[in-house]
DOROTI-588911 format. One line per 3 residues: number of its first residue (from 1); for each residue x, y, z of C-alpha. Coordinates in pm, whole numbers. Layout:
N
NUM) X:Y:Z  ...
END
This chain:
410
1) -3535:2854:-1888  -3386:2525:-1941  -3029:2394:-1802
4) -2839:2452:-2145  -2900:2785:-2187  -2865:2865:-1805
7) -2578:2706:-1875  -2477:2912:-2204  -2570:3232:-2031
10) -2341:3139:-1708  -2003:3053:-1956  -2058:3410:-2154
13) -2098:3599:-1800  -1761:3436:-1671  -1584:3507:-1983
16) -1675:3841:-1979  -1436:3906:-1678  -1151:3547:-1725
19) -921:3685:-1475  -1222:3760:-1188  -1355:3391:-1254
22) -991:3235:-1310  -914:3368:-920  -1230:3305:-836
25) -1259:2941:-878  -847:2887:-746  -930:2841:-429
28) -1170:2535:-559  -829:2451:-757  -578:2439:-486
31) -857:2250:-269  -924:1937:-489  -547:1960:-631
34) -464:1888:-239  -771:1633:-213  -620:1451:-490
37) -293:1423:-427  -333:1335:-67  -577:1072:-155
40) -331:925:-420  -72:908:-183  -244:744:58
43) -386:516:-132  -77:498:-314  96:357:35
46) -234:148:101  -175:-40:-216  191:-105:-157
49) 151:-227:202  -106:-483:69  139:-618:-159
52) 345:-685:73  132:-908:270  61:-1113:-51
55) 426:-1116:-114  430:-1293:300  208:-1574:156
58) -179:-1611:293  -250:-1737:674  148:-1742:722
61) 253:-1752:1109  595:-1733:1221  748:-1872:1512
64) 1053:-1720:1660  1285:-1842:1970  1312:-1654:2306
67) 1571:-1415:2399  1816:-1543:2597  1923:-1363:2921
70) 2270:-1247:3067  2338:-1134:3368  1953:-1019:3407
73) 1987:-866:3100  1702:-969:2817  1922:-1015:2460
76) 1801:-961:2092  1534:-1170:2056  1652:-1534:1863
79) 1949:-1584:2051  1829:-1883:2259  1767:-2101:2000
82) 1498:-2323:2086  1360:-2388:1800  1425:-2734:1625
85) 1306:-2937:1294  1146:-3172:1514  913:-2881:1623
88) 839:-2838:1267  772:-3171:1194  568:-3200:1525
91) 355:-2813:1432  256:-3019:1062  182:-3335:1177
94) -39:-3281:1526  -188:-2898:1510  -531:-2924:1308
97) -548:-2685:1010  -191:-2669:917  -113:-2706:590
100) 260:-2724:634  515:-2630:878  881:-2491:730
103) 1195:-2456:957  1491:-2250:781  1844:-2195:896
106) 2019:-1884:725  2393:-1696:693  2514:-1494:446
109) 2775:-1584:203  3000:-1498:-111  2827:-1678:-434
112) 3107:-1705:-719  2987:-1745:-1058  3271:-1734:-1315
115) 3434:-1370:-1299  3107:-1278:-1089  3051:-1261:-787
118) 2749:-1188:-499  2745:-1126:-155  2385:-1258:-34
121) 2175:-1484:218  2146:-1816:190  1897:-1995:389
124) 1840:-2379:431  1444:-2476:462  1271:-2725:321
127) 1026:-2784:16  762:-2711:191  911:-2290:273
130) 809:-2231:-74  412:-2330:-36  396:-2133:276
133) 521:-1872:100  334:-1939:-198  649:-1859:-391
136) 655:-1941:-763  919:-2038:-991  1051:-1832:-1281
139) 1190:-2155:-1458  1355:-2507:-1347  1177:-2653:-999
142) 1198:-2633:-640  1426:-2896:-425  1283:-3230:-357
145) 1173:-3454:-83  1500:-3621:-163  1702:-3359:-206
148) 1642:-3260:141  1725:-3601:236  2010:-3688:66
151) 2143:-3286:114  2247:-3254:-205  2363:-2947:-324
154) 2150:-2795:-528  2015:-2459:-479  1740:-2227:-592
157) 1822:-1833:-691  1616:-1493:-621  1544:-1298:-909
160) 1828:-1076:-838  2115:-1320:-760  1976:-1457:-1110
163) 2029:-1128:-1254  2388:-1015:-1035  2543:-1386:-1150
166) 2416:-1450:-1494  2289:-1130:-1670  2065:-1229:-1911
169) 2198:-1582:-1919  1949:-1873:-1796  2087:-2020:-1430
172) 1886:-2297:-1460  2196:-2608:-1487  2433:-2403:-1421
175) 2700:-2404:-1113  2755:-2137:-840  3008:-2162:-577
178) 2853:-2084:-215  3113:-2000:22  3361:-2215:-189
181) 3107:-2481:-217  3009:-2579:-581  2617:-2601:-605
184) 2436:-2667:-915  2108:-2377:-985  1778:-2601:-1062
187) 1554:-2351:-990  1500:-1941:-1068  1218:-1790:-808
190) 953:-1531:-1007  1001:-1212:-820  862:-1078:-497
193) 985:-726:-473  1081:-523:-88  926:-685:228
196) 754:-485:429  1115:-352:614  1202:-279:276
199) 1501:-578:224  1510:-697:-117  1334:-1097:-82
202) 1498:-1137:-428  1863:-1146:-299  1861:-1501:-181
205) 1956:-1813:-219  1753:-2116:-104  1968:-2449:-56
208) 1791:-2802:143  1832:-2778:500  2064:-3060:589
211) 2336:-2899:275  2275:-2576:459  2353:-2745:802
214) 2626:-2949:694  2851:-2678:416  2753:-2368:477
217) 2567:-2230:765  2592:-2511:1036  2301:-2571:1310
220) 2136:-2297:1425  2328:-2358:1802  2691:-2550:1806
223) 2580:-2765:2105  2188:-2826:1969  2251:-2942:1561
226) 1882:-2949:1532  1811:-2610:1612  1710:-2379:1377
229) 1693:-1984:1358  1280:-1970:1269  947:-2188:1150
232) 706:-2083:890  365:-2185:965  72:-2194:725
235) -263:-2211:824  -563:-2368:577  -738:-2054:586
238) -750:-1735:731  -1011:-1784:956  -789:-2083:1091
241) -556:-1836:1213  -626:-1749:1537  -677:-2104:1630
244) -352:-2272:1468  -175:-1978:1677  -380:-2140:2012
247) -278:-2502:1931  91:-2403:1815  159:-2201:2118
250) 10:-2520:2349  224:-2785:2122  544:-2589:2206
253) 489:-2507:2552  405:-2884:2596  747:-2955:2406
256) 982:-2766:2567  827:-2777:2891  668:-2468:2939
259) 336:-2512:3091  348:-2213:3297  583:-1929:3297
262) 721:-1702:2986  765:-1923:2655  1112:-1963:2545
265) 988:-1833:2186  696:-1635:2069  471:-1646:1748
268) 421:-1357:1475  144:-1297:1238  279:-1035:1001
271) 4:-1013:802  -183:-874:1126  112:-632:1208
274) 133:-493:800  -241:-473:817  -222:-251:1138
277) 9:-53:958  -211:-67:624  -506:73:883
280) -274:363:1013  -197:488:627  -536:464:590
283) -625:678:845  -340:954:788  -446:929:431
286) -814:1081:498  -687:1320:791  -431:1481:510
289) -741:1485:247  -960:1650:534  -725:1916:638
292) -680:1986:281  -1031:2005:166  -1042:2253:435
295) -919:2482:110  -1249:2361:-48  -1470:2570:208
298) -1213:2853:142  -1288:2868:-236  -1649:2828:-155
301) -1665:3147:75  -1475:3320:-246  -1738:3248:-455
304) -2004:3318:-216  -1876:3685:-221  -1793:3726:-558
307) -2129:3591:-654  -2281:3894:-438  -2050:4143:-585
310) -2169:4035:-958  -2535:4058:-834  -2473:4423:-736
313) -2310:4495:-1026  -2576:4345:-1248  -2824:4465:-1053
316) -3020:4607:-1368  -2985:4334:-1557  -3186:4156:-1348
319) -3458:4418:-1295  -3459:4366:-1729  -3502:4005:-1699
322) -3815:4030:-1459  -3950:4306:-1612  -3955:4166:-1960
325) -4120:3813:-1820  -3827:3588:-1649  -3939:3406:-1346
328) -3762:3454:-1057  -3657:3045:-1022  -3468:3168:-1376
331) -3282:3396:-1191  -3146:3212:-931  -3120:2902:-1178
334) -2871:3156:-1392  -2675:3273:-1061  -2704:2907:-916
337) -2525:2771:-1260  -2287:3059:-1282  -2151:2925:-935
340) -2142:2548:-996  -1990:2612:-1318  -1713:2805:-1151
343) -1663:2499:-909  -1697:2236:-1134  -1427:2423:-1391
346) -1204:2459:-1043  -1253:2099:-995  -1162:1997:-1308
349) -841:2186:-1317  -722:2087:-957  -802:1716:-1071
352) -527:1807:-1378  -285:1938:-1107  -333:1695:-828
355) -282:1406:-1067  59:1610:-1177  170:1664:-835
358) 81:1295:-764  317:1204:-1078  560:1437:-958
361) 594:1346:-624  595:972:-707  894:1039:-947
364) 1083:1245:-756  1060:1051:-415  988:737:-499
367) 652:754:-310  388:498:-430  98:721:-548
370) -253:569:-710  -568:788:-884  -858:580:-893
373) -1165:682:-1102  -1308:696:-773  -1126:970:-641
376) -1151:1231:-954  -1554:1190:-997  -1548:1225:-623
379) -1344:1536:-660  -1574:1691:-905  -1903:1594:-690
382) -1793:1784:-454  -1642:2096:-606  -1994:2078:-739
385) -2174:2055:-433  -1921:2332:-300  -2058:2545:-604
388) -2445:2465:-517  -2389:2542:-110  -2239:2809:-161
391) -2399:3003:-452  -2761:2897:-353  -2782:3243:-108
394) -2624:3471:-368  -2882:3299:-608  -3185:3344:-402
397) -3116:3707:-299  -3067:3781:-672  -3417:3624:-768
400) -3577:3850:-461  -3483:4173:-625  -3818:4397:-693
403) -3802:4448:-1076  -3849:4813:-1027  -3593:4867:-731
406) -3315:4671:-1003  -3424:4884:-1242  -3369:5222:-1075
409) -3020:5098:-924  -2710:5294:-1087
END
């Protein structure tokens, strides 16, 4: 017998009774439906946490300052304010494999615009912030080498003090007052979307250093004007990391005179920490899809049993089919197909209402959610593979029936 007509045979014997094969094959429904969607979501949150790190810039380190401590008390960390532009300067120019090295001051302050107005951060860094960042503009350029020097004020928006301040106006020329300060926009940043704590990295302003210092936010420390409140760091590639983390660590210790002891600041990598966290969703992600295909082996068992119950009932049937020539491999082919088709209907369906749930959920609560191809011809292998495990016994003890025993059965 060949596979079409196995096939053909297998469709007309489940539409005989829909509402047996439509409960039948549920369980294989609710399965990959749960399969699906879990997988979605988690790779869904996978996705999202890896755009984040691209959003960070590539090979990016940041350096913080210590915590400072009061009556033997350990404060937030950043409130001893080591830190200084000279580090910078020094990280760049003496630790091998550093592209560039980016302090930044920051406050936040009212930004006037006409009859608008914006309450954001505004943070002082050089040209160089924007390369470690890899940040891109949107239109009009970054501040210049002598813009830094001469601390003009000029200034370069986020994509959403762009929108808050001008609407659909172009910035770029235009002047913004900054805590009463007029500054002139020559620069609109392209968009980076939530960091990986979820603050918007569009709502901000970027001014030179030295402005920052001098108009708006001050030094980082009132009795240290050099000081500054964190350093970018950007390695040449990622394989430098580790090592520009050594050297940087050394340089500073050497600097501040630390050679032994606890360092009075301490250096992030939060790519590492958002790929940890990447890894973790990643994990969840498969435990959820496990527990849930747990439904799979549930709607297998079904069919298992109504498989047997249909051989029973069809006992004579199948004492017909030997006696007028079938083999017996035609037998359990027909029994064998009857079952995958079942699964691989089921599969199909729960692929249909995963995706919806997925939709659904990332709708409703603003859950990243993403269906790869992947994921749906996985589904189906399986719900296949649930469909030959299982209905291979029913399909074998069918083809063992003794034609004359089948045919005698009431």
């Amino acid at each position: 017998m060949m596979l079409w007509e196995s096939m053909g045979i297998a469709a007309r014997s489940l539409c005989a009774k829909k509402m047996r094969s439509f409960l039948t094959m549920l369980g294989i429904v609710i399965g990959v439906a749960s399969v699906i969607t879990m997988t979605a979501i988690g790779a869904g949150a996978q996705t999202k946490v890896a755009e984040q790190i691209r959003s960070l810039g590539a090979n990016v380190l940041m350096v913080l300052p210590g915590a400072a401590r009061k009556d033997g008390v350990s404060l937030e960390g950043g409130t001893r304010h080591t830190l200084t532009e000279a580090d910078a300067r020094a990280i760049a120019a003496q630790v091998p494999a550093v592209r560039t090295a980016a302090p930044a001051v920051q406050a936040s302050a009212q930004v006037v615009r006409g009859a608008r107005n914006w309450n954001t951060v505004v943070s002082g860094t050089t040209s160089g912030y924007f390369l470690v960042r890899e940040w891109g503009l949107r239109a009009g350029r970054h501040f210049s080498p002598g813009d830094e020097e001469g601390a003009d004020k000029v200034a370069v928006i986020g994509a959403t003090v762009a929108k808050e301040l001008f609407g659909t106006d172009d910035p770029v020329g235009s002047e913004i007052r900054v805590a009463s300060v007029p500054f002139e926009v020559i620069g609109v940043l392209a968009e980076k979307g939530p960091s990986g704590s979820g603050r918007n990295q569009d709502d901000i302003i970027f001014v030179p250093i030295a402005t920052a210092k001098m108009r708006i936010a001050g030094g980082a420390n009132e009795v240290n004007r050099d000081a500054v409140a964190y350093i970018l760091v950007k390695a040449a590639s990622d394989e430098a990391v580790e090592g520009v983390r050594a050297r940087t660590e050394a340089l500073l210790r050497q600097r501040h005179q630390r050679s032994g002891g606890e360092a009075d600041f301490r250096i992030v990598d939060p790519a590492a920490m958002m790929a940890a966290q990447r890894a973790s969703t990643a994990t969840i992600a498969w435990l959820l899809a496990a527990i849930a295909s747990v439904s799979l082996v549930v709607g297998g068992i079904s069919i298992m049993n109504i498989m047997l119950v249909s051989i029973s009932e069809r006992t004579r049937e199948i004492g017909l089919r030997l006696a007028v020539g079938a083999r017996r491999r035609d037998i359990s082919m027909q029994f064998l197909t009857e079952a995958v088709v079942l699964c691989v209907l089921g599969g199909i369906v729960g692929i249909v209402l995963g995706g919806g749930v997925s939709w659904a959920v990332a709708s409703l609560a603003g859950w990243p959610v993403f269906l790869g191809a992947d994921a749906m011809v996985l589904a189906v292998g399986f719900a296949a593979a649930t469909g030959i495990f299982f209905g291979y016994y029913p399909a074998r003890k069918a083809a063992k029936l003794e034609p004359v025993a089948a045919l005698r059965s009431e």
